[in-house]
N, C-alpha and C positions, 0 to 999 in steps of 0.2 A: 504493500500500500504506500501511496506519494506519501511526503509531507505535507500537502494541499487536502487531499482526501483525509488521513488522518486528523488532521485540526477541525476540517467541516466535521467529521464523526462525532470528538469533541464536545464539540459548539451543541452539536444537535441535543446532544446525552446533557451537556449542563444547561440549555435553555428551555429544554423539553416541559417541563414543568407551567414554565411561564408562558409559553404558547399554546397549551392544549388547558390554562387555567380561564373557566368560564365570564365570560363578561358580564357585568352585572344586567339584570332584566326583571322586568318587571312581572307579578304574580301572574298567568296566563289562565285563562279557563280553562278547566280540567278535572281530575279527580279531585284538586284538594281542595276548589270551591264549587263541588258534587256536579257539576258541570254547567255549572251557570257562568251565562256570559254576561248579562246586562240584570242589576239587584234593584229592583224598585223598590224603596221604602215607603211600608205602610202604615204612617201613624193611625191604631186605633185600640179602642180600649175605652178608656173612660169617654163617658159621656157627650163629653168636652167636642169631640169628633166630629167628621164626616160618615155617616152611618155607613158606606160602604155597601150598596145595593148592587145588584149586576149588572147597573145602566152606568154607575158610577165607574166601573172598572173599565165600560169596554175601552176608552181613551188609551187605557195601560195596555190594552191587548193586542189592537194593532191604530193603524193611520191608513188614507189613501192619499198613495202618493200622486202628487199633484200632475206629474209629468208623465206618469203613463195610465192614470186614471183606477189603478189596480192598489188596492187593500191588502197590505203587506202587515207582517206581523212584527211585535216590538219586544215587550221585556219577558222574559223567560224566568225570570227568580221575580220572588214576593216575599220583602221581608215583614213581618206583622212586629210593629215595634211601639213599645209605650215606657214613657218615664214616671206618670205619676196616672192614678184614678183623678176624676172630677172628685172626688171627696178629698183631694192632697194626700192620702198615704203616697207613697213615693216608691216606685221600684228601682231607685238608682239614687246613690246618694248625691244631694245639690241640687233635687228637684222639689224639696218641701221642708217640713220639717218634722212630718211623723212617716217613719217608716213603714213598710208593708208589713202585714201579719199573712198570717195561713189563710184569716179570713179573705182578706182581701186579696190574695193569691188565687186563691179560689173563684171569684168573681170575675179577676181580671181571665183564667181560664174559661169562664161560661161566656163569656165578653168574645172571645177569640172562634169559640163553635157555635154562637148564636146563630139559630136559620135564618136563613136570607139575607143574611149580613156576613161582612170579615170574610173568612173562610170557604163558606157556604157559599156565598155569593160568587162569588171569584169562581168556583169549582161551575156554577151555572154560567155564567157568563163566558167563562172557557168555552163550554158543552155547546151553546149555540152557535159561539164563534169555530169550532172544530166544525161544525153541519154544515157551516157556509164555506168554510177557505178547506177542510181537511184538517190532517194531522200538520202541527204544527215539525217547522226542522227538527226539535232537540223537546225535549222534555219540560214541562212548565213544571216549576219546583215550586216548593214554600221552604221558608224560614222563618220557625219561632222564635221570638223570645223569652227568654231568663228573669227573672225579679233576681236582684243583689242581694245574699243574705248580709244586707247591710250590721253591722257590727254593734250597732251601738242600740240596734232592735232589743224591746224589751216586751215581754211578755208576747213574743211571737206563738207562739201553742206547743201541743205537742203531736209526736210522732211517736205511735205504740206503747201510748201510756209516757211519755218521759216528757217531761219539758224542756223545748232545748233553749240553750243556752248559747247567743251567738260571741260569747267572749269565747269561748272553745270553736276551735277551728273545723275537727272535726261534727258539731251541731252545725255548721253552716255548708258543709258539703252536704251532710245527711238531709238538710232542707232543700234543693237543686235535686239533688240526684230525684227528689218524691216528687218536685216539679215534673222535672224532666218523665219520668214514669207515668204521672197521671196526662202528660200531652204525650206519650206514646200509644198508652192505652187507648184515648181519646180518637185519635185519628185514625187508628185501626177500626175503633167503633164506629165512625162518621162513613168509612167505607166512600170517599172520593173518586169519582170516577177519571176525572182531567189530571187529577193532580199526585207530586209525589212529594213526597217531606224529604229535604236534605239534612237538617241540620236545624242546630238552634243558635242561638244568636246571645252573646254578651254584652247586658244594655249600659254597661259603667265604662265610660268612655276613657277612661286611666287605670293603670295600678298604680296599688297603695303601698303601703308597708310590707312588708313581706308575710305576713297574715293571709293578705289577698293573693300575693303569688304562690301560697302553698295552698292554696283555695283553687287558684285556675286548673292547678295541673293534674288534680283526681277527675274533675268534673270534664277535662278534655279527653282523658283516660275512660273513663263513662261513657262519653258519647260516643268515642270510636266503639266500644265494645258492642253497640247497638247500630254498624256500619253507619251511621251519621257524621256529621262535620260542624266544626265547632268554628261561629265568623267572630271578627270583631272588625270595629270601625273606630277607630281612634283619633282623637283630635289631633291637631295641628302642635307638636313637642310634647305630646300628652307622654307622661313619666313611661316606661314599656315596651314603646313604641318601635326600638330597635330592635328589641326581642322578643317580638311577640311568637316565633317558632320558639322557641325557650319555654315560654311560657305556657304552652301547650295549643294555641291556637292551630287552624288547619289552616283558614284565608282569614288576610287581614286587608283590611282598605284604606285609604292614607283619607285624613280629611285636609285638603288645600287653607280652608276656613278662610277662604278669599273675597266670597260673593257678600258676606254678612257685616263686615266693619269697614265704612269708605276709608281709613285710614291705615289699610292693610295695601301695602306697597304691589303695584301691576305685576312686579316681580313673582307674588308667591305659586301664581299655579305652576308655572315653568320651575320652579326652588322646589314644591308637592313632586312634582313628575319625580325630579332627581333622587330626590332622598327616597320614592316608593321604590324607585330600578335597583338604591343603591340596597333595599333593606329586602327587596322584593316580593313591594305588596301590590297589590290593584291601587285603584283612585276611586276618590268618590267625586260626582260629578254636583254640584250645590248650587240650587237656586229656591227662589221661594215667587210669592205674588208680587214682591216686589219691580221685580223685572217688568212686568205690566204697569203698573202703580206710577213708576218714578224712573220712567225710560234712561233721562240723563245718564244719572248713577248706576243703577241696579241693570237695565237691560247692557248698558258697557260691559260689567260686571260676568253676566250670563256669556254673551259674546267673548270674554275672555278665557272663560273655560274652554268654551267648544275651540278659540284658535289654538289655546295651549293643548291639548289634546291633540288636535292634528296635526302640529310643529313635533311635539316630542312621544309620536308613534304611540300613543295610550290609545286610541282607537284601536290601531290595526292589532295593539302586542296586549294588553291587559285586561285582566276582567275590572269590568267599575259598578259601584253600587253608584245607587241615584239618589239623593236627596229635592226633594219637589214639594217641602213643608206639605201642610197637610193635605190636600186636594190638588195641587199646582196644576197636573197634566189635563184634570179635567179644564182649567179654565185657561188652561194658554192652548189648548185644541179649539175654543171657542172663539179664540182671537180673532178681531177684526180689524185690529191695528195694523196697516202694512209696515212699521217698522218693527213688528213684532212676531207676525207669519214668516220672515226668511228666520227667526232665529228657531221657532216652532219645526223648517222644514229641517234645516240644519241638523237639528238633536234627533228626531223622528231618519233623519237618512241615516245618519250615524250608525242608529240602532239598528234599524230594519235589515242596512248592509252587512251587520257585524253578527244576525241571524242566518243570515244568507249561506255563512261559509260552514262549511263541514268545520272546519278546526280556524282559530286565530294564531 
């Protein structure tokens, strides 16, 4: 062998490492966020709400696109998500000031498989939508939520005669895992015809002490064991946030938290993309009525997401959950504002395309 040859052999054997070391990317749809591409979120629960009828939904199900007159379909996950009851018990702490009980765990469960509403609805609304377009590409999922067995709960109830005690770490897996079991039972019983359960969803948008990370890590343990998937969406440095595979999460979604404070610098959705590729989470996509409301500000705002999103490949490469505050999608589908339909067709092509493909 040359001396040329030899030294490239070399080179090859000590760089080998650094060339075949993966570049960073961001979370992709797949198994480990149960195959959902595009996560609607569904505030409902307390009262407080959008009742969530099957007239309410169809906006989420599909659009017609304006350019070839044809009814394509849109988000494929549905997350069911609430911070507090209309009474203030609170299922995440920083939403009130009394915590949830068993009682109220329980209601917030009847709340979730109410007929015709929440759940129910959505599985109808599917059902008609399926008789007109067929089966949709990919599977339409749901995703529950979790109540926090917030720590400083007193007098939450008991579980088999005992009363638990959320200063003990393990009482407050023991109350999650019973969550989790009665919305397993649940949906087996409700018998869905459209729909499949992926997973349940952690509504406390930070960790805490480490209390809470030895909390997350049975409860993700748990859910795998019942082949489910455990999400989280976490705010904008929210403590965690790096580690959320550590902590046992399966998908995580970065929140930009761009659309909601004017004094949050043009910078952060492009700053959001980076730091989700570099941790490798999805994005979450955020707007609320404001966007309609106060075009100036808030539709800039909307428009800044969907550019940032197509400049740094989070379309084409990531899964993204949707925030759309409580009803949005219903009333920006209503829109008659022409400065406001190109951003409606905009998010609506996004998706519809991003259903379109066998894989992202």
């Amino acid at each position: 062998m040359s001396f040329l040859r030899f030294y490239i052999a070399v080179c090859c054997l000590m760089f080998a490492p650094l060339l075949s070391a993966s570049e960073p990317a961001y979370m992709p749809p797949g198994p480990q966020t149960g195959g959902i591409v595009d996560l609607a979120l569904i505030y409902q629960g307390g009262t407080h709400r959008v009742d969530w009828t099957p007239e309410q939904f169809e906006p989420y199900l599909t659009w017609t696109n304006p350019d070839t007159q044809k009814e394509e379909w849109l988000f494929d996950g549905f997350l069911f998500i609430e911070f507090k009851s209309n009474t203030g018990f609170m299922f995440a702490k920083g939403y009130g000031s009394k915590p949830s009980t068993k009682e109220n765990q329980l209601w917030f469960l009847e709340r979730i498989f109410e007929k015709g509403k929440a759940v129910d609805a959505l599985d109808k609304a599917l059902g008609k939508t399926i008789q007109r377009l067929g089966t949709p590409p990919r599977p339409r999922r749901v995703v529950l939520t979790l109540p926090e067995p917030i720590i400083q709960t007193e007098n939450w109830g008991e579980l088999n005669g005992k009363a638990l005690d959320f200063k003990n770490n393990e009482d407050r897996v023991a109350a999650v895992k019973w969550f989790i079991d009665l919305l397993l039972e649940r949906w087996k019983k409700e018998g869905y015809q459209n729909l499949e359960l992926a997973g349940f969803y952690w509504v406390a948008e930070e960790m805490g002490k480490d209390d809470t990370v030895k909390l997350i890590q049975p409860i993700g343990q748990y859910i795998r064991s019942h082949n489910k998937r455990f999400y989280w969406i976490p705010w904008w440095n929210s403590p965690g946030s790096k580690i959320w595979k550590e902590l046992g999460f399966d998908a995580a979604y970065q929140q930009p938290n761009y659309f909601f404070k004017l004094n949050v610098p043009d910078g952060r959705v492009e700053e959001a993309c980076r730091f989700a590729k570099e941790h490798a989470m999805g994005l979450e996509m955020e707007w609320d009525h404001r966007a309609m409301n106060d075009k100036e500000n808030y539709a800039r705002r909307l428009k800044g997401y969907l550019d940032g999103f197509e400049q740094t490949g989070v379309w084409k490469e990531a899964a993204v959950a949707h925030y759309m505050d409580g009803h949005g999608m219903i009333a920006l589908s209503k829109s008659t504002d022409p400065d406001i339909i190109p951003l409606y067709r905009r998010l609506c092509s996004a998706i519809a395309e991003r259903q379109k493909r066998k894989g992202l």
